[in-house]
LODREN-853363 format. One record per atom (N, C-alpha, C): x, y, z; residue in three letters; atom name. Coordinates in steps of 0.1 Angstrom, whole numbers, plus 5000, padded with zeros to 4 digits. Example, Ala and Ser with C-alpha at 12.3 -4.5 7.8 and 13.67 -1.06 7.14 Angstrom:
SITE   c1   c2   c3 residu atome
SITE 5132 4943 5078    ALA     N
SITE 5123 4955 5078    ALA    CA
SITE 5132 4967 5078    ALA     C
SITE 5128 4978 5071    SER     N
SITE 5137 4989 5071    SER    CA
SITE 5129 5000 5079    SER     C
This chain:
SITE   c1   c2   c3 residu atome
SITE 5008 4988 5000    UNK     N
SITE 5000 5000 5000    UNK    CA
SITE 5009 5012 5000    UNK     C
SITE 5005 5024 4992    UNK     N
SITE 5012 5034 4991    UNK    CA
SITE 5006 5043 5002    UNK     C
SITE 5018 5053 5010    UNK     N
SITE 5015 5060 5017    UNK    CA
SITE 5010 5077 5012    UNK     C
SITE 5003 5080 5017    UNK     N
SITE 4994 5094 5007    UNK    CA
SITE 4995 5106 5017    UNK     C
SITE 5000 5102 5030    UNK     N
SITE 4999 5115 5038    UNK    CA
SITE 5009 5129 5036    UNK     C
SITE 5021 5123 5026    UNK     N
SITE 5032 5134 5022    UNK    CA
SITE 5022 5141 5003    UNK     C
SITE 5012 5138 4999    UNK     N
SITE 5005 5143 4990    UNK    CA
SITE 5002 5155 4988    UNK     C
SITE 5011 5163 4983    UNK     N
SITE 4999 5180 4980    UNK    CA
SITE 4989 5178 4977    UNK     C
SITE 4973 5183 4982    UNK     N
SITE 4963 5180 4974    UNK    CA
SITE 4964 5190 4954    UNK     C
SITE 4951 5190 4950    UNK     N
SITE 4952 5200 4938    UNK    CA
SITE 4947 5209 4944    UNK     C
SITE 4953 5223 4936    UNK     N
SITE 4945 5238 4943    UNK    CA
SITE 4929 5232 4936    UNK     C
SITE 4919 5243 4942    UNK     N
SITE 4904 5240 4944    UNK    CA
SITE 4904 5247 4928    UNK     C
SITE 4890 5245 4918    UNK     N
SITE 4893 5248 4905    UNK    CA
SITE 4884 5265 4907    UNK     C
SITE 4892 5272 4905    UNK     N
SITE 4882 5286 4904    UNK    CA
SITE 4877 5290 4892    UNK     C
SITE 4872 5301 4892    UNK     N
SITE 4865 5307 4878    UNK    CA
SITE 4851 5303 4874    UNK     C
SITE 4847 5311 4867    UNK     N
SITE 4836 5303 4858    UNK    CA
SITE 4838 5294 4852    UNK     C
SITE 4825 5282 4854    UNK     N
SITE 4832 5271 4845    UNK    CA
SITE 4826 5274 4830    UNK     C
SITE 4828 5265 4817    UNK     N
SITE 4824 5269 4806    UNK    CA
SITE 4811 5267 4804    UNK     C
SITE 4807 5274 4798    UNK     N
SITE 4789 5277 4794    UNK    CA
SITE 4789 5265 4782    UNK     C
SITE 4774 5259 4788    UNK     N
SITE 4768 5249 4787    UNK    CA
SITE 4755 5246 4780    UNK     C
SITE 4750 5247 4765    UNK     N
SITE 4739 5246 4768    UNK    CA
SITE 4728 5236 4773    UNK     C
SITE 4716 5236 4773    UNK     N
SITE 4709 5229 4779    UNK    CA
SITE 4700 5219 4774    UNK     C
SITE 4695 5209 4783    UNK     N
SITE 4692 5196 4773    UNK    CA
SITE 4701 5186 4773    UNK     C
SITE 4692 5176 4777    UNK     N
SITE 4701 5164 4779    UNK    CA
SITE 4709 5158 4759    UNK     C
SITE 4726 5156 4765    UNK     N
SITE 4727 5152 4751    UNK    CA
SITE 4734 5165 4742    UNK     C
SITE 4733 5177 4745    UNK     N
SITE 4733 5189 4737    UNK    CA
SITE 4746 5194 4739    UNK     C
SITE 4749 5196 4726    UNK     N
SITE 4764 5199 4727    UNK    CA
SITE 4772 5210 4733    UNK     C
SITE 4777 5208 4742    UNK     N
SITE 4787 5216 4753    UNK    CA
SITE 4799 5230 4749    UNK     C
SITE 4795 5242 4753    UNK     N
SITE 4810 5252 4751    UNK    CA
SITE 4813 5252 4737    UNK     C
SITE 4827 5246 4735    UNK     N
SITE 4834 5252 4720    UNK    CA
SITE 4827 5240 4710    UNK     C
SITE 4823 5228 4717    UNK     N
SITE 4817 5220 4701    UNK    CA
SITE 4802 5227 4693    UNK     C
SITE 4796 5230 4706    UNK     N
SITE 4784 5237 4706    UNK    CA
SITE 4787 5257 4696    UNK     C
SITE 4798 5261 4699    UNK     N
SITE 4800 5275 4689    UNK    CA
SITE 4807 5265 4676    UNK     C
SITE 4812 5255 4674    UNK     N
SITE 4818 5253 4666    UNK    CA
SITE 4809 5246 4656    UNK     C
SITE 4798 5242 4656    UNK     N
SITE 4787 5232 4650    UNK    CA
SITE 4780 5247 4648    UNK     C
SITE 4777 5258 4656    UNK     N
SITE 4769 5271 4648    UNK    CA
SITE 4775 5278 4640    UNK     C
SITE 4790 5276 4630    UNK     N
SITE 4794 5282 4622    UNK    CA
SITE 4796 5300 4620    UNK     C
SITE 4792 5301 4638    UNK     N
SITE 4792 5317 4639    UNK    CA
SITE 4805 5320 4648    UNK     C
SITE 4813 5325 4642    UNK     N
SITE 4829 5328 4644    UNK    CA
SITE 4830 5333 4657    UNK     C
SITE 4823 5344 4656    UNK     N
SITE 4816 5353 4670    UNK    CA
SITE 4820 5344 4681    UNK     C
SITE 4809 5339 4682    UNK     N
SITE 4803 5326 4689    UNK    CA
SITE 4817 5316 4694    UNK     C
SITE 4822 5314 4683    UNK     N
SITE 4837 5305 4688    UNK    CA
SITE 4846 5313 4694    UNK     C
SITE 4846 5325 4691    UNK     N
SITE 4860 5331 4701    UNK    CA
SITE 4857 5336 4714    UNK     C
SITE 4843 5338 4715    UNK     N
SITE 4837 5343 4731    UNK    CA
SITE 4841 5326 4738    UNK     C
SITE 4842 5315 4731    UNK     N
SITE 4840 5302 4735    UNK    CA
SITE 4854 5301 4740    UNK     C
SITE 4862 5301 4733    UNK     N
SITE 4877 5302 4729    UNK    CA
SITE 4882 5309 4740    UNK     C
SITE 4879 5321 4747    UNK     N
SITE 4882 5332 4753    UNK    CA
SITE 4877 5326 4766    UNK     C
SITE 4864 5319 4771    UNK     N
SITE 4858 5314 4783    UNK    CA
SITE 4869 5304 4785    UNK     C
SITE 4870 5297 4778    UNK     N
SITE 4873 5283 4782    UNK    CA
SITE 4891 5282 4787    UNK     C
SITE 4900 5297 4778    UNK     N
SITE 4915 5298 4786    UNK    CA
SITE 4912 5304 4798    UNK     C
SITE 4904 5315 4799    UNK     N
SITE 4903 5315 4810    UNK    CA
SITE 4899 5312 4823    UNK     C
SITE 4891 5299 4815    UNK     N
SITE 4890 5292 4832    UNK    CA
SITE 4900 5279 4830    UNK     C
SITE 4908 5277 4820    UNK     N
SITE 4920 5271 4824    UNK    CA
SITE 4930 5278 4832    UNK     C
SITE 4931 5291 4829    UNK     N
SITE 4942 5298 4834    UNK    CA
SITE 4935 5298 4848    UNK     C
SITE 4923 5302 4857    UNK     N
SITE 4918 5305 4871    UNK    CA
SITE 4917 5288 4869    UNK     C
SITE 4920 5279 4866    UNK     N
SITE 4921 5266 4875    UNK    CA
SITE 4935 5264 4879    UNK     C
SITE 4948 5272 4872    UNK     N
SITE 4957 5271 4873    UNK    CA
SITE 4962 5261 4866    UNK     C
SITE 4974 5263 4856    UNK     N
SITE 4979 5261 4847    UNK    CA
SITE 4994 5264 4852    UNK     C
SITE 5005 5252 4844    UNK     N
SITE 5020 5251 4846    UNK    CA
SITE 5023 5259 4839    UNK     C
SITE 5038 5269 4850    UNK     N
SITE 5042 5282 4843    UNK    CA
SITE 5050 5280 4830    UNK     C
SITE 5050 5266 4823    UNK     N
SITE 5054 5266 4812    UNK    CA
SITE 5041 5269 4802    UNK     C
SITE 5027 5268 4800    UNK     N
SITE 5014 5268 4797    UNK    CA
SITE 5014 5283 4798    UNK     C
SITE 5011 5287 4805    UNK     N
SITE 5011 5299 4814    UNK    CA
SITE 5011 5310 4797    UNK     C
SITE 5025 5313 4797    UNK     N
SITE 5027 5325 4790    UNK    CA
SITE 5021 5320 4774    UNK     C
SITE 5021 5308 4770    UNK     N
SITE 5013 5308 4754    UNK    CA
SITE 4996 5310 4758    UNK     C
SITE 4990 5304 4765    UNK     N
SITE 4978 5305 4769    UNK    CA
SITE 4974 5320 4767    UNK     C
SITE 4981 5332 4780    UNK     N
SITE 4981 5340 4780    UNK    CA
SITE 4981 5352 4768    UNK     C
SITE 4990 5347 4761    UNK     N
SITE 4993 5355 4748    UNK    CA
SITE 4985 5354 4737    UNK     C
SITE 4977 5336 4738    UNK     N
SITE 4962 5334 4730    UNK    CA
SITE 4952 5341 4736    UNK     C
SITE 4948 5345 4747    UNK     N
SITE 4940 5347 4750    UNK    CA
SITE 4936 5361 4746    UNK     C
SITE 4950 5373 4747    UNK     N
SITE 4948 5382 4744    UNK    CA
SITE 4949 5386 4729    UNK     C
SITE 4949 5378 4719    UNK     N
SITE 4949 5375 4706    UNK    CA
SITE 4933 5373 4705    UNK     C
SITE 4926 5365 4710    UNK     N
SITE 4911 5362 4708    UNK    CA
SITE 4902 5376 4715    UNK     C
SITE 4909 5380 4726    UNK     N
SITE 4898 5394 4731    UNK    CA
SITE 4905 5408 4716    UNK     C
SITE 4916 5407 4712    UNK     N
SITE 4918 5415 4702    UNK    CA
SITE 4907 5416 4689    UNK     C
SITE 4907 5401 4685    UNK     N
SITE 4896 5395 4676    UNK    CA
SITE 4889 5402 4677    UNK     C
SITE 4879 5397 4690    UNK     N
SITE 4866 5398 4692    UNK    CA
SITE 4863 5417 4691    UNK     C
SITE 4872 5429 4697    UNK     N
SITE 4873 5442 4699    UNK    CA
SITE 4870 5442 4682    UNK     C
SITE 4880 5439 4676    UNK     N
SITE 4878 5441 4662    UNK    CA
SITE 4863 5436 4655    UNK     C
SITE 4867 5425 4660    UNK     N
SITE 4849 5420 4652    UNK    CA
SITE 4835 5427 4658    UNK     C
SITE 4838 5433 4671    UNK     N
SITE 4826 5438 4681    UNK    CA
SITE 4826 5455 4677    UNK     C
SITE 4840 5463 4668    UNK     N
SITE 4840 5475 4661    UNK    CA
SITE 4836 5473 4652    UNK     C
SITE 4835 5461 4642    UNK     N
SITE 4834 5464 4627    UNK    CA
SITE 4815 5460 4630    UNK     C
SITE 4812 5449 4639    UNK     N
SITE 4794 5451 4642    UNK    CA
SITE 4790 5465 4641    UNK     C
SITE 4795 5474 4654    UNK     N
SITE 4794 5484 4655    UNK    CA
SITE 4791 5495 4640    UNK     C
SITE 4798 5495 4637    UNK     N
SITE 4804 5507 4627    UNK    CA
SITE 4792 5505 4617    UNK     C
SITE 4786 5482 4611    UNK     N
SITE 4778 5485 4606    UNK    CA
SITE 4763 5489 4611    UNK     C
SITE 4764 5489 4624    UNK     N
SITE 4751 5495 4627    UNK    CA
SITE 4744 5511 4628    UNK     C
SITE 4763 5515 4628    UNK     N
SITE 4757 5532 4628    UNK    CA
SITE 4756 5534 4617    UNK     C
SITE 4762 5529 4604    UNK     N
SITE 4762 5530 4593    UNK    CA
SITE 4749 5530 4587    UNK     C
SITE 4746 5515 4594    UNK     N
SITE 4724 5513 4589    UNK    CA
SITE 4715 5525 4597    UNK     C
SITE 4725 5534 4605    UNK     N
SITE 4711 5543 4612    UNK    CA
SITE 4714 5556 4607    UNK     C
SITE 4720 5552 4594    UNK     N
SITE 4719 5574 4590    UNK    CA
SITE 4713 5568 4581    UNK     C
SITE 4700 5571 4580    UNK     N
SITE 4689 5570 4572    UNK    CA
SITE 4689 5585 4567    UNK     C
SITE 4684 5589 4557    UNK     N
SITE 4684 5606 4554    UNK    CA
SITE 4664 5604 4558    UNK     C
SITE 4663 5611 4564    UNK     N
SITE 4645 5615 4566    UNK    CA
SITE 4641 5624 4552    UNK     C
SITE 4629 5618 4548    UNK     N
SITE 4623 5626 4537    UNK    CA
SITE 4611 5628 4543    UNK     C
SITE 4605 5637 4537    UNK     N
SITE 4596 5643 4535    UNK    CA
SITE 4576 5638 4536    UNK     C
SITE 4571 5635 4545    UNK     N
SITE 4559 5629 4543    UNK    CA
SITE 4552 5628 4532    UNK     C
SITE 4549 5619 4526    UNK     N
SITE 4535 5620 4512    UNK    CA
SITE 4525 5612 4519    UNK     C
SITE 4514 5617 4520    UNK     N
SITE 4505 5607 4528    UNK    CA
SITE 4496 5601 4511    UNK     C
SITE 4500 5606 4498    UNK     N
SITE 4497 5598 4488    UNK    CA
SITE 4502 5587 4486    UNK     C
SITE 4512 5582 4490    UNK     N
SITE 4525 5574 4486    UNK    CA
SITE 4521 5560 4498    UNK     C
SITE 4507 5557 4503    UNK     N
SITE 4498 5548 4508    UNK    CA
SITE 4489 5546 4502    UNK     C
């Protein structure tokens, strides 16, 4: 029998765990953004899921590539979440004309 009392236990896992959707059977986190073919979708997935590797703690050799993906995927998303943007103010300069109540 092996003796276990000289054992570090594992640190406790912190963070949010990854988003889940619901229904028995239904596919989980990144398979689940990755089967919706919405890019969006996969990097907010991509971006949860290092960082709750990184808050469950991760070896300081992991550590700095993780870290450097991670901030590569929130760059992404800034970019993809300005170019949403830009086309929405774009779709709101409508020019206003003029009423015709004949034109019903």
């Amino acid at each position: 029998m092996t003796d276990t009392s000289n054992v570090t236990p594992l640190p406790p896992r912190r963070g949010p765990k990854p988003k889940s959707h619901s229904g028995p059977g239904a596919p989980t986190g990144m398979t689940a953004a990755a089967n919706s073919n919405d890019q969006h979708e996969l990097l907010k997935a991509m971006r949860d899921r290092i960082a709750y590797e990184i808050d469950r703690g991760v070896s300081p050799r992991d550590l700095a590539p993780l870290t450097r993906r991670l901030m590569e995927i929130v760059s992404e998303l800034q970019h993809y979440e300005q170019a949403e943007n830009d086309q929405v103010r774009r779709a709101a300069r409508v020019r206003d004309v003029a009423w015709d109540p004949s034109a019903i």
